[in-house]
TIDREN-301305 format. One record per residue (C-alpha): x, y, z. Coordinates in steps of 0.25 Angstrom, whole numbers, plus 5000, padded with zeros to 4 digits. Layout:
TIDREN-301305
XYZ;...
end
This chain:
TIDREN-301305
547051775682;546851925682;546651995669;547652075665;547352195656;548352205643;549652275641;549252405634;549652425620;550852495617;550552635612;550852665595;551852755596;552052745581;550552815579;550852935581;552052945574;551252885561;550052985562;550953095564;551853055550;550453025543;549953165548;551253205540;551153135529;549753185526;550153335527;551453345520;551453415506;551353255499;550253215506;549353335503;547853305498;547853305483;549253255479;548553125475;548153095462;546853065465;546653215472;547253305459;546453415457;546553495442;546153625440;546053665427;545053765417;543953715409;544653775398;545853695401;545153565404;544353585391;545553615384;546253475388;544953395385;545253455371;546653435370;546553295372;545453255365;545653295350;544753185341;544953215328;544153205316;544453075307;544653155295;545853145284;545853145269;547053115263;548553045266;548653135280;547553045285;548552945284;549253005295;548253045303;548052885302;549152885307;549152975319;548052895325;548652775324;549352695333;550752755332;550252895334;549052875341;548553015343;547252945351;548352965363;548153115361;546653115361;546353125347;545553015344;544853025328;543253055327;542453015316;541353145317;541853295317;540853315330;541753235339;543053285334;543853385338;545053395329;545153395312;546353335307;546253375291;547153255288;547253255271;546853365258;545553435258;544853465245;543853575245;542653475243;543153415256;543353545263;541953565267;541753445272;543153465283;542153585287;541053515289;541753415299;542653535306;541153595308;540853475314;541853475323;541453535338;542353645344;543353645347;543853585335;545153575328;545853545314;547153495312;547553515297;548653395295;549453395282;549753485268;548553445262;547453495273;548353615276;548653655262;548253565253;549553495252;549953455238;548553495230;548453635236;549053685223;548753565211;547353515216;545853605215;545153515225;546153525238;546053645250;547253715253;547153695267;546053645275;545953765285;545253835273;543953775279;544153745296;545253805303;546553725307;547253705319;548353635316;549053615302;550053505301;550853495289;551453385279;550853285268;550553215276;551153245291;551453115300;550753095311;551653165321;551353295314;549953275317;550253255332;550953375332;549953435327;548753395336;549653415349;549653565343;548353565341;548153505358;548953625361;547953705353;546753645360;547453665373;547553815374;546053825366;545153875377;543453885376;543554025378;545054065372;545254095358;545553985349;546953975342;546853995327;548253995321;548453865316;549553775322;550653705310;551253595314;552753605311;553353485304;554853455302;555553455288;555753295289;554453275294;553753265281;554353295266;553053405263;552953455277;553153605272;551953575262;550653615266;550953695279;549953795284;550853925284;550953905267;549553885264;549654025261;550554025251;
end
């Protein structure tokens, strides 16, 4: 039998029409080169990347003295849970970068709160929470022993008022003191009015009471 040669295949014409809608796909404006996820570039500043680092990473020095350590108890605990904002507690002053003066103050204790805030690295922070440590609550005028107001000794940040204030308060007051951290810069100038957080009437029975803008009366 003679050998017959195959039927030659039909021609794709679907080909064509295929790379010509591939060609399409890859230039039109949802298909351009870095729309993935895995492709996103971020510019940003030193400053501001520095800045962020800082904001989200507040550890905080395990230091209270009286019934406001109660509450800052509290505030890391599971209900709250301020690890969820980056605040996780330190046991040294030389890895912490915030102070929470959670509690009265005496004057024999006073150097010793400036000992641990000099041992703090920069840029370092104090939150005063509660009558006692911005004013010396109840024994300001009937006890020898207590300071009227810690920032007689390091400089304050943030004051947060009430005997003692929950621990919303306190939340309030640290996300003040992220907004703080936010706009500080290496090289800029470093706010130095002190934030007061402002509490509602209902919030506590003695919120008035120890408030940074009557120390001075």
């Amino acid at each position: 039998m003679p050998d017959h040669e195959p039927p030659p295949a039909p021609e794709d014409t679907t080909a064509p029409a295929t790379q010509e809608a591939g060609a399409t796909a890859t230039t039109s404006p949802s298909h351009k080169p870095g729309n993935r996820a895995d492709e996103q570039v971020h510019l940003t500043a030193v400053d501001e990347f520095l800045a962020w680092g800082k904001e989200n990473s507040l550890f905080y020095l395990l230091f209270a003295t009286a019934c406001c350590g109660i509450e800052l108890m509290q505030t890391g605990g599971p209900r709250y849970d301020v690890d969820r904002l980056g605040m996780i507690p330190r046991a040294t002053p030389r890895q912490a970068d915030l102070m929470i003066v959670a509690g009265t103050i005496t004057h024999k204790m006073a150097g010793r709160v400036r000992v641990l805030y000099e041992q703090m690295a920069e840029p370092r922070w104090v939150v005063s929470m509660g009558s006692c440590a911005n004013s010396g609550g109840p024994f300001s005028k009937w006890s020898y022993s207590v300071l009227n107001g810690v920032d007689k000794y390091v400089p304050v940040d943030v004051y947060i008022p009430g005997c003692p204030p929950r621990p919303e308060a306190l939340i309030d007051g640290v996300m003040a003191l992220r907004d703080r951290v936010r706009r500080y810069r290496t090289l800029g100038i470093r706010e130095t009015t002190p934030h007061v957080v402002h509490l509602p009437d209902t919030a506590c029975a003695d919120s008035s009471f120890g408030s940074h803008p009557g120390k001075a009366t």
